[in-house]
Every structure is written in C-alpha cells, then in structure tokens.
N, C-alpha and C positions, 0 to 999 in steps of 0.2 A: 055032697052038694058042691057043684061048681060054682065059680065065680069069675068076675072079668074086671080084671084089673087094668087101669090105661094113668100113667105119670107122663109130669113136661120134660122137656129138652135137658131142664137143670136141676135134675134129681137123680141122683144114683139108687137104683133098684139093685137087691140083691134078694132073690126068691129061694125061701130053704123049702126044701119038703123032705120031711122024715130027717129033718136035723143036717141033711145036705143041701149042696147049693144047686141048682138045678139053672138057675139062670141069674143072669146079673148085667148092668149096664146101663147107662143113663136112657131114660126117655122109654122105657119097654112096655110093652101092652101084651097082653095073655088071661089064657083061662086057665083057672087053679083050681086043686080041691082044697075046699078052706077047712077041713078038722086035719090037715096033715099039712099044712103051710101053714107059715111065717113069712112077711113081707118087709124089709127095711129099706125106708127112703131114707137118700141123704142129700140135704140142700146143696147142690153147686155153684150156686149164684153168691155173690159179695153180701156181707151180711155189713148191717150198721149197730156201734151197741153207742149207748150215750152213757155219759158217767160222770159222777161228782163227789169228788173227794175231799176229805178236810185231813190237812199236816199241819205240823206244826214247823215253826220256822227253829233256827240255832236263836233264836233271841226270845223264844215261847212264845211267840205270837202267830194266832191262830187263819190260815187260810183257808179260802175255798174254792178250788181246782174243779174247772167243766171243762168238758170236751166229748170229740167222739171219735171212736174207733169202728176201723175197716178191714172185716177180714173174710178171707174166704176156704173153702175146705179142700185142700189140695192130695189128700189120702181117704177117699171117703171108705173104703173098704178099713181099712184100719180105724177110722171114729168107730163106726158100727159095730166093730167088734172092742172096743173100750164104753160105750157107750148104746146104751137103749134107742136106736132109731126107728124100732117097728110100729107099723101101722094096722090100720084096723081095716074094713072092707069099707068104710066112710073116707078114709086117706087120712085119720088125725092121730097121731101119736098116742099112744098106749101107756105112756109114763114120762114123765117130765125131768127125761135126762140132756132132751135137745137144747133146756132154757140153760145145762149146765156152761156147755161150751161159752158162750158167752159170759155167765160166773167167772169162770177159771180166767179167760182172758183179761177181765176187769180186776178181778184181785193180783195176779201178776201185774196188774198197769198201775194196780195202787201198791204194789212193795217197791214196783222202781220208783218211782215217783216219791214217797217215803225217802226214799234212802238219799235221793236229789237235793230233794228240799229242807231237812235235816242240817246240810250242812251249808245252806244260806241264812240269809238276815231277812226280814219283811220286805225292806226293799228291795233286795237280790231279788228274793222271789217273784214279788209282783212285777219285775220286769223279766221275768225269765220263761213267758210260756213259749220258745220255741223251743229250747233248750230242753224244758220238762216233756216236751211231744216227741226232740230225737231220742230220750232216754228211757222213754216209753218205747219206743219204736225196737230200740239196739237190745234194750231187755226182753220183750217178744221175739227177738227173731234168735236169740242165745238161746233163749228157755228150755229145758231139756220137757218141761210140763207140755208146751205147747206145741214142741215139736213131736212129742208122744200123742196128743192131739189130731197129727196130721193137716191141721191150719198155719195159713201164710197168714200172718200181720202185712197189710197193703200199705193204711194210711194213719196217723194218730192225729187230732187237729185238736189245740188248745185252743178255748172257747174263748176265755178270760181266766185270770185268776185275782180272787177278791178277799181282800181284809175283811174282820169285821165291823159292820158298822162303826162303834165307836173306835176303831181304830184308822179307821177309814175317815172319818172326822178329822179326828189328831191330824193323819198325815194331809189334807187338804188344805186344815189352817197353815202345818207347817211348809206346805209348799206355795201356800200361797203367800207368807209371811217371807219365803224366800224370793219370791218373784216378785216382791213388793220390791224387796232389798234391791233387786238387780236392775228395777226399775227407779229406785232412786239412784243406784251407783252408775246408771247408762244417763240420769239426768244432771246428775254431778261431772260425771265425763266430757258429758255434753258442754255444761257450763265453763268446764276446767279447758275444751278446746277453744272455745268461744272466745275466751281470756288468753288462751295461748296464742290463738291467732292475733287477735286482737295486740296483745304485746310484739309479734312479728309485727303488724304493720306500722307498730308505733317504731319500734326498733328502725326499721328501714325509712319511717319517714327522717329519725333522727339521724342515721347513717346517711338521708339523703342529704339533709340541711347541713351535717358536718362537711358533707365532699362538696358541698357548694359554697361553703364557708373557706372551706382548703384551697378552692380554686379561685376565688374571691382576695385569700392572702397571695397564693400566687401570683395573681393579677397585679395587684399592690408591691408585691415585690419586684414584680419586674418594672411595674413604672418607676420603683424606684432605684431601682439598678438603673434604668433608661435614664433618668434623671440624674443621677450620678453620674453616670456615661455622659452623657450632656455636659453635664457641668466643668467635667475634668476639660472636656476635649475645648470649653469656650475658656476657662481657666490657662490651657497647653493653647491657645490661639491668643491669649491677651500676652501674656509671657512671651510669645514669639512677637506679637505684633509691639510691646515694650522694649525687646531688646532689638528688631529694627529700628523703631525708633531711636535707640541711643546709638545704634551704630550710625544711623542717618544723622543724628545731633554730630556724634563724633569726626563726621564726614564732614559737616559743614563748619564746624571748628576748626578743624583741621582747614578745610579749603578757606577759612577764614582770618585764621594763622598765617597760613601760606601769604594770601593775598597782602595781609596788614603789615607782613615780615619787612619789606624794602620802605614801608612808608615809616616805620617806628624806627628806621638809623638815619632817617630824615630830618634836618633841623625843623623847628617848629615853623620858623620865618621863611622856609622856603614851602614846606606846606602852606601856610597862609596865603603865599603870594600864589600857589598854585592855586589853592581854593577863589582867587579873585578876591581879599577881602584889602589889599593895597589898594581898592580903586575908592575906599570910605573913607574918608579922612578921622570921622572919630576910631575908627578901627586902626588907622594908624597912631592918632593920640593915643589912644590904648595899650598899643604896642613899647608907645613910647615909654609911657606909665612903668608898662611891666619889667622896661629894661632899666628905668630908675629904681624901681623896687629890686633889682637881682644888684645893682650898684650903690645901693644906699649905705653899705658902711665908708662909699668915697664921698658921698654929697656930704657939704657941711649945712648948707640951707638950700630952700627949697620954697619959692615964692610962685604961686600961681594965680594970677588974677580974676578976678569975680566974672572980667568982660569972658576971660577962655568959658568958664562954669558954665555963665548963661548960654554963650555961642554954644554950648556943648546939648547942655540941656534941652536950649529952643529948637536945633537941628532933632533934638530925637521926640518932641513930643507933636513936630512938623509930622 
C-alpha cells in the first residue's frame, strides 16, 4: 500500500525503507510503501521551553526561579538517531521522546542554576537573575549531554526570581524599615545643612561687622594720629612763635639798653633840664628839696614857711 507523504521547510525528514535510508532532507514530499517505511521528522525551527525552579540559597532560604529558554536543533540526523522522531501516516509522533529534548535541557538548566545559587545569600540571589540566565547559558553550551543532543542553546531569559511569601514579607518590612532610615538620615542631613548654612551666613555676617568694626578702629586711629599730628605741629608753632618772641623781647631790650645807655651817665639835673621841667618853678623847689635832702648831714636847721607850703600847694591844686 502506498502512501504520500508532504513536511514544511523546518523539519528534517529522514525516509528508511527496509531499515536503509532512502532519502532525507528538510521539507521533502513522496510516495512510500508504508509496511516497509519508517518516517522521522525533526523540528528545525527554534523551540521555547518555559521553567520554574526552586533552590535553595547558602543562608537555607528557599527561592523560586522562572524563565524561558531558546533552543533550536542544529544535528537533526544525529537527534533521530539518539532519540524516537518517527511519525505516523497522520504526521504525529509515535512515542514521546520529542517532549524529552526539552526535559534534558531544563534539568541541565536546573543543575547549573543549583550550583549558582547555592553559593549566594537570599539577597545575592534575588538580585542575581542575569547572572543565573549567563550560567544557564555557559552550562548548555559546555554540556557534553546537550551537545550529544545535537542542539544549540540561543537564549535563557530570567523571568523573576522570588522568595517566599513570608519571606518576602520580612524583607519588605526590612527594606522598607531601611528606606524609612534613609529617609530620616536625608531629613537630618537636610536639617544639619540648613543649620550649617545658616551658621555660614551668621559666621560672615559676624566676619562682616568685625571688618567693619576694624575699619571703624582704623578710622579712629588715624583721626587720632591726625590729631596728634595736629597738635605736635600747633605745639612746634607756639614754641617757635614763643622763642621769636623772646628773641624779639630780647631785640628790644637790647635796642633799649642801647638807646638808655648815654642817658644813665647823664646827671639827673641835666636830664631834667633836657626834659623841660626847669620851666616849673615847683619842680625847681623840688629839686631844691632833693639837694637839701643829699645835704642834710651839713644843714643845722631848716625853716620853711607856711606862705612857701600854701604858695606850693594852691599852684598845684590851680
């Protein structure tokens, strides 16, 4: 009994008949006799597998790792002959060794993975899924399982990785307990520049009133240097203008001296007469007087009459 077999672009056909191969190759269409064929497709196109693991961390605390992996079959002649690919005259798998391939992939992605996360802490981990997707990656593409296989690992993409529940809990309080913290320490920072400013602008207002204070003494002191200066230079002007004076006193003393010198070897009675005082008659009794008085130890007596006194007296009160 013949049959007609027709596959897509991304399947590898391999046609045995009588336990040889008779034809092979992606995408092939033909008639067969179906009691002495055997038919094995093998997918060519990228496959997706999804997966979700639980490890344990280095501190016993329990995670759960999702993600998804991309791979596709780069030996399909050698799958086929490791594994069951054959088809029926419908085109569906005759044993369920296709769903292995992806098995074998996901449990090599949970021993690297294992071996990763082992030797983190909960929190290492839960920030670690790129880390656990290149380690996935480097362990598929080493594997000697999955390169017996004949598949490439394309992509690994970490989904999330999650604590549980009440662990999950714990660490939200505790981070949020820290971000409480960091939110009082950024309002105490705040407060503490606020005050440190503030102390600058007192600082500089003080700094300003001292250098205003400093130029204020300045000020002062040089008025009073000025003033001092002043005072010396009217002090060094009275001192000069005192000792012209006494040179000018001394000047006219002296020219005084000079001039008096010839009249003091002068008899008195010839000054007199120069001064015009011989034309008075009591200035001559006067005279007269005073030459009895320089003679008085020759007078024995000395009579003067009442009429001279009055005549003397009534001329001077005329």
């Amino acid at each position: 009994m013949f049959s007609f077999a027709k596959f897509g672009p991304m399947e590898y056909v391999v046609h045995y008949a009588n336990g040889k191969v008779r034809r092979e190759g992606p995408g092939l269409s033909f008639f067969y006799w179906v009691p002495t064929s055997s038919i094995v497709a093998v997918p060519l196109g990228s496959s997706d597998l999804s997966f979700v693991f639980n490890q344990v961390t280095e501190d016993f605390q329990t995670i759960t790792i999702q993600g998804q992996l991309t791979y596709r079959v780069t030996a399909p002649r050698k799958l086929a002959e490791l594994l069951d690919f054959a088809v029926n005259a419908a085109g569906s798998y005759t044993s369920k060794d296709p769903e292995k391939v992806g098995q074998r992939l996901i449990n090599e992605s949970e021993v690297a993975t294992g071996a990763l996360v082992q030797s983190m802490t909960l929190k290492e981990a839960l920030r670690a899924g790129p880390a656990i997707g290149n380690s996935i990656m480097k362990a598929l593409q080493t594997s000697p399982a999955v390169q017996a296989l004949g598949v490439e690992p394309l992509t690994v993409s970490i989904i999330s990785v999650a604590a549980t529940p009440e662990m999950a809990r714990a660490l939200e309080a505790t981070a949020r307990e820290a971000l409480q913290q960091e939110s009082d320490l950024a309002i105490y920072a705040r407060r503490n520049h606020a005050v440190a400013e503030e102390r600058k602008i007192k600082e500089s207002e003080l700094s300003t009133e001292i250098a205003v204070e400093e130029k204020k003494r300045q000020i002062r002191e040089t008025q009073i240097q000025t003033e001092i200066a002043v005072e010396e230079r009217r002090a060094a002007l009275v001192d000069l203008q005192s000792e012209n004076d006494r040179k000018a006193a001394d000047t006219r003393s002296y020219a005084m001296q000079a001039n008096l010198r010839p009249l003091k070897e002068m008899d008195w009675r010839t000054l007199l007469a120069l001064a015009g005082g011989g034309a008075d008659p009591r200035v001559a009794i006067a005279h007269g007087f005073l030459e009895l008085a320089e003679n008085a130890q020759k007078i024995g007596t000395l009579n003067i009459s009442p009429d001279l006194l009055n005549t003397l007296l009534s001329d001077q009160t005329r």
